[in-house]
ZAGUTI-789029 format. One line per field, with one value per residue: residue in three letters; chain; x, y, z negated of N, C-alpha, C, CB in turn. Coordinates in Angstrom, 2 decimals, always signed. Each point is the difference from the previous one (the first is absolute). Glycine has a CB too. Example, Ala and Ser with C-alpha at 12.3 -4.5 7.8 and 13.67 -1.06 7.14 Angstrom:
BEGIN
residu [ALA|SER] .
chaine [A|A] .
n.east [+13.19|+1.54] .
n.north [-5.69|+2.22] .
n.up [-7.80|+1.97] .
ca.east [-0.89|+0.82] .
ca.north [+1.19|+1.19] .
ca.up [+0.00|-0.06] .
c.east [+0.90|-0.77] .
c.north [+1.20|+1.09] .
c.up [+0.00|-0.73] .
cb.east [-1.89|+1.18] .
cb.north [-1.17|-0.63] .
cb.up [-1.25|+2.15] .
//
This chain:
BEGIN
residu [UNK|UNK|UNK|UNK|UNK|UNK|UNK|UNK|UNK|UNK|UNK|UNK|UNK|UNK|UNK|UNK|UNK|UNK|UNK|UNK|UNK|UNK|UNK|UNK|UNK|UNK|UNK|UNK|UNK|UNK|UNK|UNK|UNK|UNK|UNK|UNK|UNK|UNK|UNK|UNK|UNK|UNK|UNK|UNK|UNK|UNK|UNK|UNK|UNK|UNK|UNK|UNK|UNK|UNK|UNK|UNK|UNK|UNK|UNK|UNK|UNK|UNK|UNK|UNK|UNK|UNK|UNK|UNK|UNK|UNK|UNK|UNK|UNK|UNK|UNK|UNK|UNK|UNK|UNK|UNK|UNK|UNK|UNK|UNK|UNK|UNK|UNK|UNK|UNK|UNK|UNK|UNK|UNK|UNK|UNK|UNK|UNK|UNK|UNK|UNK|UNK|UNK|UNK|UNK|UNK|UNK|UNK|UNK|UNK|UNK|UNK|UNK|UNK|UNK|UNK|UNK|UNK|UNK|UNK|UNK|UNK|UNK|UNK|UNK|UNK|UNK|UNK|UNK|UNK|UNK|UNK|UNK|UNK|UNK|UNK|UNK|UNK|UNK|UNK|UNK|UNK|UNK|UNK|UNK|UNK|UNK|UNK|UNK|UNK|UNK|UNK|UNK|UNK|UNK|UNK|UNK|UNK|UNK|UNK|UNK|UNK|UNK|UNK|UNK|UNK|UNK|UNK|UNK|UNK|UNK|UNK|UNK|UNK] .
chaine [A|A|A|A|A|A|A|A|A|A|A|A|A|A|A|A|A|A|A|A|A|A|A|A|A|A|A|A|A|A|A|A|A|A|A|A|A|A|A|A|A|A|A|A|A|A|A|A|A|A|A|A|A|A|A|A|A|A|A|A|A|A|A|A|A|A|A|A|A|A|A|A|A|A|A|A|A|A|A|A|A|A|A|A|A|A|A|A|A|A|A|A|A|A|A|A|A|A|A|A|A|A|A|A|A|A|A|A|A|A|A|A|A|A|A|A|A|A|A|A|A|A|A|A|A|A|A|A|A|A|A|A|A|A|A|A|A|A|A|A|A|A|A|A|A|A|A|A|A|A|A|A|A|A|A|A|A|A|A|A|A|A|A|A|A|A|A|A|A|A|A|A|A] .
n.east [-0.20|-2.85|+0.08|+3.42|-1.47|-2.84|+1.00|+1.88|-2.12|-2.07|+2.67|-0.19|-3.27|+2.72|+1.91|-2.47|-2.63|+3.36|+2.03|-3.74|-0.05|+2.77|-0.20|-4.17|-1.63|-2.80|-0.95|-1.63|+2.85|-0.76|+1.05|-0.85|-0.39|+0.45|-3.65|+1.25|+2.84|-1.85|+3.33|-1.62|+1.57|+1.02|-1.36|+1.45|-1.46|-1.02|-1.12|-0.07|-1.73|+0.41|-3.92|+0.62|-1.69|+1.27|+0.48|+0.09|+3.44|-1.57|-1.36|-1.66|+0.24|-1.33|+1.56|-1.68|+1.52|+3.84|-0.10|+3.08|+0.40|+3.04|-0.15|+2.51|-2.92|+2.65|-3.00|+0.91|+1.21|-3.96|+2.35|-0.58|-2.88|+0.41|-3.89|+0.91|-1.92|+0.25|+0.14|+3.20|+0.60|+2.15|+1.22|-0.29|+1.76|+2.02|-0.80|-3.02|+2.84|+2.51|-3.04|-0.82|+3.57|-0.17|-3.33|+0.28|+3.63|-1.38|-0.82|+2.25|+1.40|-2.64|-0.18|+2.75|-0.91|-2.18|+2.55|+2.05|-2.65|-0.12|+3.49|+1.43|-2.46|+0.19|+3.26|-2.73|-1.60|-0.56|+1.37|-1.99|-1.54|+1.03|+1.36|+0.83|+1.66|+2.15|-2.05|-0.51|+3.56|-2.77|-0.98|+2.20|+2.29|-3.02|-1.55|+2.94|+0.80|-2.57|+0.05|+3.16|-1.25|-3.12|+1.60|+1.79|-1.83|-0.93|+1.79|+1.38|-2.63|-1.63|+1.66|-0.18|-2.89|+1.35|+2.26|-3.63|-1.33|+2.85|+0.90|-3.01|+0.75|+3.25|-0.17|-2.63|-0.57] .
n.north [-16.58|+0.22|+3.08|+0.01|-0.30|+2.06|+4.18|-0.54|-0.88|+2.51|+0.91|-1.48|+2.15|+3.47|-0.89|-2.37|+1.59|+2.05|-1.50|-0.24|+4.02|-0.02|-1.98|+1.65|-2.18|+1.42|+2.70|+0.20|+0.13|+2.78|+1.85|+0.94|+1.79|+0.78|+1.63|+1.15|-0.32|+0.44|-0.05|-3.14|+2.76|-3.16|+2.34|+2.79|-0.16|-0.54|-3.24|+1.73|-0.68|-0.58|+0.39|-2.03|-1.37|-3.68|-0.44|-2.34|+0.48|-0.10|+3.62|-0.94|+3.28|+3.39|-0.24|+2.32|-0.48|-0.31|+1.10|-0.37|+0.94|+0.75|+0.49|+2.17|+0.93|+2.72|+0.73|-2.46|-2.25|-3.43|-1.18|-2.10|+0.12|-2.41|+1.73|+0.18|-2.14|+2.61|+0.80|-0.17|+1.52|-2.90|+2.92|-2.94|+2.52|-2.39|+2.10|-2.51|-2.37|+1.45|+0.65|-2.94|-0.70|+0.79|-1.63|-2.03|+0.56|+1.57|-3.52|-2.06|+1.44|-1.08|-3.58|-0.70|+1.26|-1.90|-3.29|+0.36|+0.96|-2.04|-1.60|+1.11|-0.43|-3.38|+0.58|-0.66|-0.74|-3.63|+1.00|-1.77|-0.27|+2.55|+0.31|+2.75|+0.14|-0.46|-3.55|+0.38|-1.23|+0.62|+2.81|+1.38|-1.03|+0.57|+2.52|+2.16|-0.54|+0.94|+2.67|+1.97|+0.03|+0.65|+2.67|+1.52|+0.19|+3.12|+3.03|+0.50|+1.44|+2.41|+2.24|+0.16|+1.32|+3.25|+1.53|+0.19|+1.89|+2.30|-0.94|-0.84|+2.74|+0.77|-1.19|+2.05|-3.25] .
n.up [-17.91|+1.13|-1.11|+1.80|+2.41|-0.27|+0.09|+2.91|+2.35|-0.84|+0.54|+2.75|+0.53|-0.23|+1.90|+2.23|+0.86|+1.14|+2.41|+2.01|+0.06|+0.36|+1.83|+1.83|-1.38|-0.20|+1.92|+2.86|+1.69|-0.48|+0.90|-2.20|+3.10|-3.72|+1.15|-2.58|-1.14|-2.43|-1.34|-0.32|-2.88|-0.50|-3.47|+1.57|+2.56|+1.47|-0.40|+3.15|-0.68|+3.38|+0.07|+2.25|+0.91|-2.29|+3.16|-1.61|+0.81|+0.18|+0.47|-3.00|-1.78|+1.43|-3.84|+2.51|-2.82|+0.49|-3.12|+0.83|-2.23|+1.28|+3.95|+0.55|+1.60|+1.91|-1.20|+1.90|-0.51|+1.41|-2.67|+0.92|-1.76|-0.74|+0.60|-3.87|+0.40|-0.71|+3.79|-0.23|+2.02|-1.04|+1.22|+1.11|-3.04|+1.22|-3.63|-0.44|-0.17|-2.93|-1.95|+1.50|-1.00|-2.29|-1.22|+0.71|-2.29|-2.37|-0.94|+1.15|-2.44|-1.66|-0.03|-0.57|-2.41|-1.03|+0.96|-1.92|-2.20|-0.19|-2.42|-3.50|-1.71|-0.53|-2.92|-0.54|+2.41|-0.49|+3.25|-1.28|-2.41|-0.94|+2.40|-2.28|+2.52|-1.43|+0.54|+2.97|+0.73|+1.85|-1.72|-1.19|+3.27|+1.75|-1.72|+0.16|+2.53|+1.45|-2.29|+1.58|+3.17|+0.00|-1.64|+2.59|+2.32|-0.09|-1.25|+3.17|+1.16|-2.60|-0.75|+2.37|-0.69|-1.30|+2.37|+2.83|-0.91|+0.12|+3.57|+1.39|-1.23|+0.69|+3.14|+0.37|+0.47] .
ca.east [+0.71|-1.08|-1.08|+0.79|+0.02|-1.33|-0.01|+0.72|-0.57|-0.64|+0.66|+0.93|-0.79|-0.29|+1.01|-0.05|-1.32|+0.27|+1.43|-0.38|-0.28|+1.25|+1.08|-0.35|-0.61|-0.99|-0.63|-0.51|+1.07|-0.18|+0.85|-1.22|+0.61|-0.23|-0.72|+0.29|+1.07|-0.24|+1.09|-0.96|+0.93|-0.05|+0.60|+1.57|-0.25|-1.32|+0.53|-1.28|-1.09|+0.10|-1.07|+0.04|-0.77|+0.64|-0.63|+0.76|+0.10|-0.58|-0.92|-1.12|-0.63|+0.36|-0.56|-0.05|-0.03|+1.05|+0.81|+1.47|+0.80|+1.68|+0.73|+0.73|-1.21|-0.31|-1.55|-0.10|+1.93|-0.42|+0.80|-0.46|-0.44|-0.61|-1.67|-0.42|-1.47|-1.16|-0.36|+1.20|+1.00|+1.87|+1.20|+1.73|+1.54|+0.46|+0.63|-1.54|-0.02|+1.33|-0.47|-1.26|+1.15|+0.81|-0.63|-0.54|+0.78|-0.29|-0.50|+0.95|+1.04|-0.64|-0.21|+1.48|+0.65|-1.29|+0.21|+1.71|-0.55|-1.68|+0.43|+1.08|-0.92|-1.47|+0.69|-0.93|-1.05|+0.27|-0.33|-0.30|-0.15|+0.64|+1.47|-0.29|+0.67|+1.83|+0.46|-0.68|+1.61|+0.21|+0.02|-0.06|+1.51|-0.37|-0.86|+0.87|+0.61|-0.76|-0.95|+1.26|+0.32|-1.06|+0.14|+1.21|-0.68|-0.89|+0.28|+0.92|-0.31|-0.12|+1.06|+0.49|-1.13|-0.58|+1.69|-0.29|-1.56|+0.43|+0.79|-1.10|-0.82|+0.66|+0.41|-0.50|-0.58] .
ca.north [+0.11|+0.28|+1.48|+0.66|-0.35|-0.02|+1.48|+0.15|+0.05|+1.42|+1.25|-0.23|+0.30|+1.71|+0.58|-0.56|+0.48|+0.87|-0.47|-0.28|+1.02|+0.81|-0.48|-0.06|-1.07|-0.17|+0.98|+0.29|+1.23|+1.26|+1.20|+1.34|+1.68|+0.83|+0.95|+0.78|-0.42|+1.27|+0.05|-0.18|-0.20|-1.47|+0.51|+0.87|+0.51|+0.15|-1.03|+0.15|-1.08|+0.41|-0.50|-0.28|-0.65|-1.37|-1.19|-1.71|-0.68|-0.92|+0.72|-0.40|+0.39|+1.51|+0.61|+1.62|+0.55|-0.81|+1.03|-0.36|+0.83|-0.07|-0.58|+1.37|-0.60|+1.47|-0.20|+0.01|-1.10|-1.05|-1.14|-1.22|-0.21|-1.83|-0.25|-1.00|-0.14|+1.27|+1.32|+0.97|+0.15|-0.22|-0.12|-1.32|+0.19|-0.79|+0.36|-0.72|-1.51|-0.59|+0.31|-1.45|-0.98|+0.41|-0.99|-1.30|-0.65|+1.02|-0.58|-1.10|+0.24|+0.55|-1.09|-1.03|+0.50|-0.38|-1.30|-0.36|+0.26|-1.57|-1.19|-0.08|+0.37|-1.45|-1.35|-0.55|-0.14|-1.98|-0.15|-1.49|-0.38|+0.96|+0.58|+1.21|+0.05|-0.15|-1.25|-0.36|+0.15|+0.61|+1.29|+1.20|+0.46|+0.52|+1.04|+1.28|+0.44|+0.47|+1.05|+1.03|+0.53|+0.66|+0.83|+0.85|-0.56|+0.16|+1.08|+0.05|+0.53|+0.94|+0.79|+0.22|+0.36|+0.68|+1.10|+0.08|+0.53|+1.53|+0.82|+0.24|+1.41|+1.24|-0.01|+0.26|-0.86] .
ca.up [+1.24|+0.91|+0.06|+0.91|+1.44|+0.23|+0.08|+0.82|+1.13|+0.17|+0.24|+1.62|+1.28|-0.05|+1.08|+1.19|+0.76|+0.17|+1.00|+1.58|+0.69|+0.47|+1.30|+0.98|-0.02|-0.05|-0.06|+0.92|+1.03|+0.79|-0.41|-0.85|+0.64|-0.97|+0.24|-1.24|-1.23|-0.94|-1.87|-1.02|-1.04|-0.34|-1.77|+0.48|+1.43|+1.49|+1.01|+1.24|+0.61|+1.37|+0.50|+1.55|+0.60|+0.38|+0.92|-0.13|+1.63|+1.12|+0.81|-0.54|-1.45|+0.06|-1.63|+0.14|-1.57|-0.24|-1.05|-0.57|-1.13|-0.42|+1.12|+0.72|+1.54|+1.07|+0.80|+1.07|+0.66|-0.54|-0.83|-0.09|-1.17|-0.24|-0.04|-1.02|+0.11|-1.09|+0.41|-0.24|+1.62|-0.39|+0.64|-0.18|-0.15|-0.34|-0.97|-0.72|-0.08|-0.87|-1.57|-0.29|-0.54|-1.11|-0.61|-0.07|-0.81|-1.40|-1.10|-0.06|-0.88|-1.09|-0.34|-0.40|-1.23|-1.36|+0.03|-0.56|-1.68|-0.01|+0.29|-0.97|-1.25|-0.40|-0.59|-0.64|+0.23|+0.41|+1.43|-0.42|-1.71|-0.78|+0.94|+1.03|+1.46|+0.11|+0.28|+1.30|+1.24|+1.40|+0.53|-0.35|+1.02|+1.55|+0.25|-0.69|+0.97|+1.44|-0.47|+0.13|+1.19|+0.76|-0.96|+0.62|+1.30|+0.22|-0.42|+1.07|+1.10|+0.04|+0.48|+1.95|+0.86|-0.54|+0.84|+1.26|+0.03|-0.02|+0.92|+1.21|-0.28|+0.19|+1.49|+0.96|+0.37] .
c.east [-0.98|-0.83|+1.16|-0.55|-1.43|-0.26|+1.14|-0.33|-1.22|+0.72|+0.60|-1.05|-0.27|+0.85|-0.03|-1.04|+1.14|+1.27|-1.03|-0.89|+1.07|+0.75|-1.43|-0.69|-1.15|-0.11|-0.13|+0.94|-0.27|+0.88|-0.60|+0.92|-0.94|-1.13|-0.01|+0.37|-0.56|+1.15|-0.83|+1.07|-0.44|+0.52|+1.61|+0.13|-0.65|+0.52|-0.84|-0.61|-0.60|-1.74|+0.11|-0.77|+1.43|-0.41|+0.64|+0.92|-0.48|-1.39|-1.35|-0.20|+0.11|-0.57|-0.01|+0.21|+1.43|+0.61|+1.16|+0.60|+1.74|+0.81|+0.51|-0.57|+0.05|-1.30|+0.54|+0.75|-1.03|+1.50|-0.86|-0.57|-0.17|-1.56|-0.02|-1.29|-0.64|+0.03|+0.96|+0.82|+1.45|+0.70|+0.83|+1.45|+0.62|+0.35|-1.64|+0.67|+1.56|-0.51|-0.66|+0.97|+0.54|-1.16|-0.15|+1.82|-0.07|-0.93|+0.69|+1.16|-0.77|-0.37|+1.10|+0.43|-0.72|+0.23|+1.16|-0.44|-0.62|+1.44|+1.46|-0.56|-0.82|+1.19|-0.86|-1.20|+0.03|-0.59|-1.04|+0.46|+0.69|+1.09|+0.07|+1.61|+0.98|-0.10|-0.40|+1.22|-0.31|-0.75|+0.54|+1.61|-0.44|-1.06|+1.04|+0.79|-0.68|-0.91|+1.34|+0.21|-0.70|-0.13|+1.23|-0.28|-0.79|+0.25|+0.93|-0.87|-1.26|+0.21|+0.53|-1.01|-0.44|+1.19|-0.28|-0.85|+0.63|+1.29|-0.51|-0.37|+0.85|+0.89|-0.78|-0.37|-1.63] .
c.north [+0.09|+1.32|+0.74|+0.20|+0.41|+2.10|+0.65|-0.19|+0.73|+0.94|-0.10|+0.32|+2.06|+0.25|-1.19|-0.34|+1.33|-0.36|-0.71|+1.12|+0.90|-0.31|-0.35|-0.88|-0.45|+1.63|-0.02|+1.15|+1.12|+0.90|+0.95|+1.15|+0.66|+1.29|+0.69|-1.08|+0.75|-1.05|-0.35|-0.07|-1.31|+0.30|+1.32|+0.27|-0.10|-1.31|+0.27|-0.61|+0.16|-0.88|-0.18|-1.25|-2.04|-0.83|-1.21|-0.50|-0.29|+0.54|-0.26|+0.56|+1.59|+0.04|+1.08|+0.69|-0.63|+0.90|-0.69|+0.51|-0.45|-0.77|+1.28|-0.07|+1.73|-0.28|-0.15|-1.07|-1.42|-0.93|-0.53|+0.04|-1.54|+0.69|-0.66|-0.37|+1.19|+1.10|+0.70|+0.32|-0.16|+0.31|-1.45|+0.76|-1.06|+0.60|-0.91|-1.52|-0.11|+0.43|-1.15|-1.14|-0.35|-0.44|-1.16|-0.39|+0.67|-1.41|-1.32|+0.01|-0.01|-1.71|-1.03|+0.07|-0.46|-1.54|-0.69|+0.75|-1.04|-1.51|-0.12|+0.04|-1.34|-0.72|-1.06|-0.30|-1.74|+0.51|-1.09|-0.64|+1.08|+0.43|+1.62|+0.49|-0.18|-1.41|-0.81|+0.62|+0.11|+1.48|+1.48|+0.11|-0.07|+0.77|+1.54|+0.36|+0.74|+1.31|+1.62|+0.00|+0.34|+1.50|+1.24|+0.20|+1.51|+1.73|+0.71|+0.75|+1.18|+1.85|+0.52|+0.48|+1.72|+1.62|-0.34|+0.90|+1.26|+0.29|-0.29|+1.36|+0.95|+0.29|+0.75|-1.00|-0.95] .
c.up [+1.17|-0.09|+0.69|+1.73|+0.35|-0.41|+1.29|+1.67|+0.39|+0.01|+1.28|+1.30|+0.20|+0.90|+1.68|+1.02|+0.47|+1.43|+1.20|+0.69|+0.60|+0.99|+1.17|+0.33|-0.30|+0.35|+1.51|+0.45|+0.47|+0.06|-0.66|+0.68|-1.23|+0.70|-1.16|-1.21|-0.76|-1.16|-0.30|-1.32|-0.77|-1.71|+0.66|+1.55|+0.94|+0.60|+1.45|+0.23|+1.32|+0.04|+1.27|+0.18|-0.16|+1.00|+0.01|+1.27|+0.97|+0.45|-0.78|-1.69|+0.30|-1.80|+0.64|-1.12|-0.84|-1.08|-0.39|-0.39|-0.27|+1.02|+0.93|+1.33|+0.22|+0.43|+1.15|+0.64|-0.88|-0.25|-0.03|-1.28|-0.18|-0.93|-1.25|+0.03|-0.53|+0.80|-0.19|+1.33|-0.55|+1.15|+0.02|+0.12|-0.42|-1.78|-0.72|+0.06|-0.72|-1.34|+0.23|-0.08|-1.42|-1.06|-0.39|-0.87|-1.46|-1.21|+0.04|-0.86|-1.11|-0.25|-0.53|-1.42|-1.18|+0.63|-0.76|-0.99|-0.66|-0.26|-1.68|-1.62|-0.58|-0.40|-0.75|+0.44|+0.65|+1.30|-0.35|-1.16|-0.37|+0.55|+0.24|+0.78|+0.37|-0.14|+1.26|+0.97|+1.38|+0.26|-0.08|+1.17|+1.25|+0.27|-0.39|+0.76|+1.68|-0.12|+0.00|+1.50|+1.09|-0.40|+0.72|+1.25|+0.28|-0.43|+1.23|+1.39|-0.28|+0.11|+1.36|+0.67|-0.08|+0.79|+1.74|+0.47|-0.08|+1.20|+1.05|-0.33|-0.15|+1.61|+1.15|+0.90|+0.26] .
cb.east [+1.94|-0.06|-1.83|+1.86|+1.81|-0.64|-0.68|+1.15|+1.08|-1.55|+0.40|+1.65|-1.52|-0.57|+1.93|+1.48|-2.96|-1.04|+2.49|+0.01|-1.81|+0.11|+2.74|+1.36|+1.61|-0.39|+0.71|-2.29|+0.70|-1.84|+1.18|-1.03|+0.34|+2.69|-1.14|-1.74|+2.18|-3.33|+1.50|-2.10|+0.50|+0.71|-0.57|+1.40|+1.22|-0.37|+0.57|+0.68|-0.57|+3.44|-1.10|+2.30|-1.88|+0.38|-0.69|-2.28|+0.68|+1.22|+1.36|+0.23|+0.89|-0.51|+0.94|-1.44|-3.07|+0.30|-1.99|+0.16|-2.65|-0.52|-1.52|+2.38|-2.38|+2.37|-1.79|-0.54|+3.80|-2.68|+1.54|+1.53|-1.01|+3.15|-0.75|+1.52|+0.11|+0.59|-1.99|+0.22|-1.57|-0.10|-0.05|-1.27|-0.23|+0.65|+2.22|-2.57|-1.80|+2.23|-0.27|-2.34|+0.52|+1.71|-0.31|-2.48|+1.42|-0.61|-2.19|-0.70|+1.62|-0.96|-1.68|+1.03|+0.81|-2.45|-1.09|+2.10|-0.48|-2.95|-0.82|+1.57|-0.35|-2.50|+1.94|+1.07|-0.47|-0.56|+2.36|-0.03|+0.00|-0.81|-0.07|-2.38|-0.96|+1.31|+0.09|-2.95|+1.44|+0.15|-1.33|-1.67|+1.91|+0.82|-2.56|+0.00|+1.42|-0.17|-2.16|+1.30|+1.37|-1.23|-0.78|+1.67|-0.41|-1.15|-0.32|+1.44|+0.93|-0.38|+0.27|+1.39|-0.85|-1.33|+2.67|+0.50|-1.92|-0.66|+1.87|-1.06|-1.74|+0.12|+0.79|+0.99|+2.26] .
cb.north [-1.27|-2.37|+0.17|-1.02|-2.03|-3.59|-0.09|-0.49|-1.78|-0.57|+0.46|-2.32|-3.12|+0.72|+1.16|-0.49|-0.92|+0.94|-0.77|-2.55|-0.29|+0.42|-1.55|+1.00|+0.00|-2.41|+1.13|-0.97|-1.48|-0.26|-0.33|-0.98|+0.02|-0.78|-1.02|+2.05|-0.52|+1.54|+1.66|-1.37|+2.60|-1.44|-3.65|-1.31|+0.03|+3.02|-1.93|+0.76|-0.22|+0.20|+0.82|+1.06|+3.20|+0.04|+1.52|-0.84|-0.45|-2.11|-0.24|-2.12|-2.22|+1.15|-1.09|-0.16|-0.04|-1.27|+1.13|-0.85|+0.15|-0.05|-2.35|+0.09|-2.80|+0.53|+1.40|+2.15|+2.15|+0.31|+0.60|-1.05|+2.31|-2.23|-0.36|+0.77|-2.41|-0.45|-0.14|-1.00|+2.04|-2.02|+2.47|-2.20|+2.07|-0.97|+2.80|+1.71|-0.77|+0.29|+2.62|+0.71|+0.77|+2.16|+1.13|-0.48|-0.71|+3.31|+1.27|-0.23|+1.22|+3.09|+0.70|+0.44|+1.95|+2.44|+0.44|-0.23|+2.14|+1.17|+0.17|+1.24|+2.56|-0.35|+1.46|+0.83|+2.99|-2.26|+0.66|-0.17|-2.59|-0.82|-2.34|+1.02|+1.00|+2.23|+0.14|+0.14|-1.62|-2.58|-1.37|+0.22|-0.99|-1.79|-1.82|-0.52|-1.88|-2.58|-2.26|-0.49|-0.91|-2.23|-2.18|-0.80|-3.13|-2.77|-0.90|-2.42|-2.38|-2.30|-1.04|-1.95|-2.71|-2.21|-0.70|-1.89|-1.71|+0.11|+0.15|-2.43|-0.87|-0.25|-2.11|+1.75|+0.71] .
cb.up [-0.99|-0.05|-2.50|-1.86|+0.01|-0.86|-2.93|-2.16|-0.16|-0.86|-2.32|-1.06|-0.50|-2.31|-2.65|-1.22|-1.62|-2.79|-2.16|-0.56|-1.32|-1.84|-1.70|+0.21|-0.10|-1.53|-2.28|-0.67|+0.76|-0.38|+1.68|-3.07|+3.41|-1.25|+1.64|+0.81|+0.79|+0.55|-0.80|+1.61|-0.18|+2.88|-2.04|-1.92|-0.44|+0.87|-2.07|+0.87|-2.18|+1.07|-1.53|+0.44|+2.05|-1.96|+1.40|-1.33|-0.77|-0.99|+2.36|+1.89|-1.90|+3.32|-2.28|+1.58|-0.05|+2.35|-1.03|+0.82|-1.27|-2.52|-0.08|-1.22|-0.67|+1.11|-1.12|-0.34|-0.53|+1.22|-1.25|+1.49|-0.02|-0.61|+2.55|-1.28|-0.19|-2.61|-0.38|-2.43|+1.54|-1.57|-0.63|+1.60|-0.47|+2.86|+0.56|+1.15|+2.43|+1.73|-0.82|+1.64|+1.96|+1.06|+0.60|+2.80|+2.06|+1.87|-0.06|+2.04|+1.31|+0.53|+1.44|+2.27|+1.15|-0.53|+1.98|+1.86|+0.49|+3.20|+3.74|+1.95|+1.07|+2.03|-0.29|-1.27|+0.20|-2.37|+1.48|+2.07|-0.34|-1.74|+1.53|-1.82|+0.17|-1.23|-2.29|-0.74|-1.30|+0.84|+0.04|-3.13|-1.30|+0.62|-0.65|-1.98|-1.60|+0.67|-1.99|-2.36|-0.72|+0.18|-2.14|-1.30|-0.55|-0.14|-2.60|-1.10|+1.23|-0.38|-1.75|+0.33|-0.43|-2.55|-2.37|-0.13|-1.19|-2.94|-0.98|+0.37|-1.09|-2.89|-0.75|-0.50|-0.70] .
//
């Protein structure tokens, strides 16, 4: 049960590095102006890749080499960006921060589900001395239950985060 929770909490720092770029909560604020676009083929299809200039809010940084791929950008017309440490460049979409949602509950669904596997499954396995787990009364009726409705809970809201994320994006939002 602990390797569960412990792989599950490395998989949670992916989508939830990703969601505090999306909603705005880390990175380096500016605008990028595009000075050249070009088609780069991607196998079946293309994606654009723009070159420009980025300036920080706060005036204290210029990239002149700023590059950014699979973002919809008019030369010339400046958007908002965010600055990552490594040098990348993000759009903050609210449709990015409900997928980095739809993640983080996803594995939380995931972890619950291999837990209520794990927990129903160890009949045989001894807690203390030889006991094992079904004769051990206080725990097994107040963990299963809390483990099933983190399991529904969690599945629930992944689902919602995930039908948000697609009608931000078909909305145009």
């Amino acid at each position: 049960m602990l390797g569960i929770i412990a792989v599950a909490g490395l998989l949670l720092r992916m989508p939830l590095n990703g969601f505090r770029y999306q909603t705005g909560m880390s990175g380096m604020f500016g605008t990028f102006s595009a000075t050249h676009c070009h088609t780069v083929p991607a196998g079946r299809c293309t994606s654009r890749a723009c070159t420009g200039t980025f300036v920080a809010a706060d005036r204290g940084f210029t990239d002149r080499t700023a590059h950014i791929t699979d973002a919809h950008i008019e030369l010339g017309k400046p958007i908002q960006l965010q600055r990552e440490p490594d040098g990348s460049y993000i759009r903050p979409l609210a449709s990015g921060a409900a997928l980095d949602l739809a993640g983080v509950f996803g594995i939380v669904t995931g972890a619950a589900f291999l837990s209520v596997m794990v927990f129903v499954g160890t009949s045989r396995v001894p807690v203390g001395g030889d006991a094992p787990i079904r004769s051990n009364p206080r725990s097994r009726p107040t963990v299963l239950p809390l483990l099933v409705c983190v399991l529904i809970a969690s599945g629930a809201a992944a689902v919602l985060a995930f039908v948000v994320a697609i009608v931000i994006v078909l909305t145009g939002n």
